[in-house]
C-alpha positions, 0 to 999 in steps of 0.5 A: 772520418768522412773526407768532408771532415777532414782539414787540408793537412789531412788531419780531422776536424770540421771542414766548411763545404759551400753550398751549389748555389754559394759556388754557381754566384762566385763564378757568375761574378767571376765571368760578369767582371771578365766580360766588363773587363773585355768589353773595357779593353775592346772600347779603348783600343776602338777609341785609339786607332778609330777616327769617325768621318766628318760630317758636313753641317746641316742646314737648318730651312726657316720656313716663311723668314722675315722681310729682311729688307724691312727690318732692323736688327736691334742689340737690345741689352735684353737680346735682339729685336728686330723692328720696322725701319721707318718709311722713307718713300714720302718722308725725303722730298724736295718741297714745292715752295709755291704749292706746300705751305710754310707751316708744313715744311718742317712738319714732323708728324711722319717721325716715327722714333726708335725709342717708341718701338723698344724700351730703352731703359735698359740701357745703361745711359742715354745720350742724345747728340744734337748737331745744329742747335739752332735757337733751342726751340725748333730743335734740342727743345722739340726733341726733349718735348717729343721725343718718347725718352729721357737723356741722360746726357745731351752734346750740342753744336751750333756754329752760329755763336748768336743764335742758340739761347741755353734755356738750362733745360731741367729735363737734362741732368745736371752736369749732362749738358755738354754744348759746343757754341761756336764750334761746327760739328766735323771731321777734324778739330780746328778753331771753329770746329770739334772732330765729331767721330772722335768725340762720339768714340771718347763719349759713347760706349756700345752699351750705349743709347745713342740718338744723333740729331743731325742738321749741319747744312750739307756737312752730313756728306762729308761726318757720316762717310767718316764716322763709317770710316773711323767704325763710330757708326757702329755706336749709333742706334737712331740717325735723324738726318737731314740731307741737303741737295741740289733741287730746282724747288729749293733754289730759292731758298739757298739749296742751289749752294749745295751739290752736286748731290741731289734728292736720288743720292739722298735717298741712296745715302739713307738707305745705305745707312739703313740697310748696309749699316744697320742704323734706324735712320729717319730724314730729319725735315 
């Protein structure tokens, strides 16, 4: 018989031969699993002993960046904001008693809140500090009436025991009203006094919406350098201060007792807390 007949052993019978196409496939394989295979062998050595060069960062240019001296960065629960700081120019003056009319002393049209800037319902809990009751009126009540937010909680301080009058105020939440008569806002606990950066750090946390109201007759020179010393400043989102200091103008009114600040290092105090801190700070009047 043919050769193509035969088996391997020699002996007859049928033998399947593979066509030239069959045999040209198989060795294409063959040589595309060798090449992989190469290719394979070639990375991993490459990767083992090859160490690329460092490159340096690339800085990334902001073409026309905001005023950062006339913003404030604000950690919205939403994402960052940034907004306007408050004017500050005309807003801490030292009044001229003989030519400013009492009933625009205390006037508060300028305030500009925080709270009318960004939503602050996003915030877990708002909670406003009150620091120089007074009688309710011209202060806890003008802030519940004017300012454009709800508080969840509200902590006050009065020194004088007689003069404030708890109107039990339904706006506030019951059980958030938290009022310290008798006791002055301070650095340290005493009689007569609460350590306030350390109440502010027990009753407020940074997710926190906090509002500070301060009037404490020449205290604010001694709690806010604390609170910026103890790290509680950080908690604060809004300061309403009011600076005390030595002006000829407010001598007759009791000022000479303050000092030996003046009206140059109340505007460095406000700015300071502005710029340095990162506070929405407003002069309270």
């Amino acid at each position: 018989p043919p050769s193509y007949m035969l088996r391997a052993s020699g002996g007859p019978g049928p033998r399947l031969h593979k066509s030239p196409l069959q045999f040209n496939m198989d060795r294409s394989m063959k040589f595309f699993v060798a090449g992989l295979t190469c290719l394979f062998l070639v990375w991993f050595v490459h990767s083992m002993f090859y160490t690329a060069p460092s490159t340096p960062p690339v800085a990334i240019e902001i073409h026309n960046p905001p005023p950062r001296d006339n913003l404030l960065q604000v950690n919205h629960p939403l994402g960052c904001l940034f907004v306007p700081h408050p004017p500050l120019t005309e807003t801490l003056r030292a009044h001229d008693w003989n030519t400013l009319a009492p009933a625009n002393v205390e006037d508060r049209s300028f305030l500009v809140f925080l709270a009318g800037l960004i939503n602050v319902s996003a915030y877990p809990k708002r909670i406003l500090y009150d620091l120089g009751l007074h009688d309710y009126e011209g202060s806890l009540r003008w802030m519940l009436d004017n300012y454009p937010a709800q508080f969840d909680e509200v902590y006050g301080f009065e020194c004088d025991v007689g003069i404030f009058k708890d109107k039990k105020d339904p706006r506030i939440p019951e059980g958030g009203a938290h009022y310290f008569i008798g006791k002055c806002a301070d650095t340290k606990d005493g009689e007569n006094a609460v350590d306030f950066p350390r109440l502010l750090h027990e009753t407020c946390r940074m997710q926190d919406f906090c509002v500070i109201k301060m009037d404490i007759e020449g205290a604010e020179w001694t709690v806010l350098p604390k609170m910026e010393e103890k790290g509680v400043h950080s908690l604060v989102d809004e300061l309403l201060v009011e600076i005390h200091f030595q002006d000829p103008h407010m001598a007759p009114f009791g000022w000479n007792k303050f000092g030996p600040q003046t009206i140059e290092d109340g505007r460095k105090l406000l700015n300071h807390w502005r710029h340095d801190l990162n506070v929405y700070t407003n002069p309270w009047p």
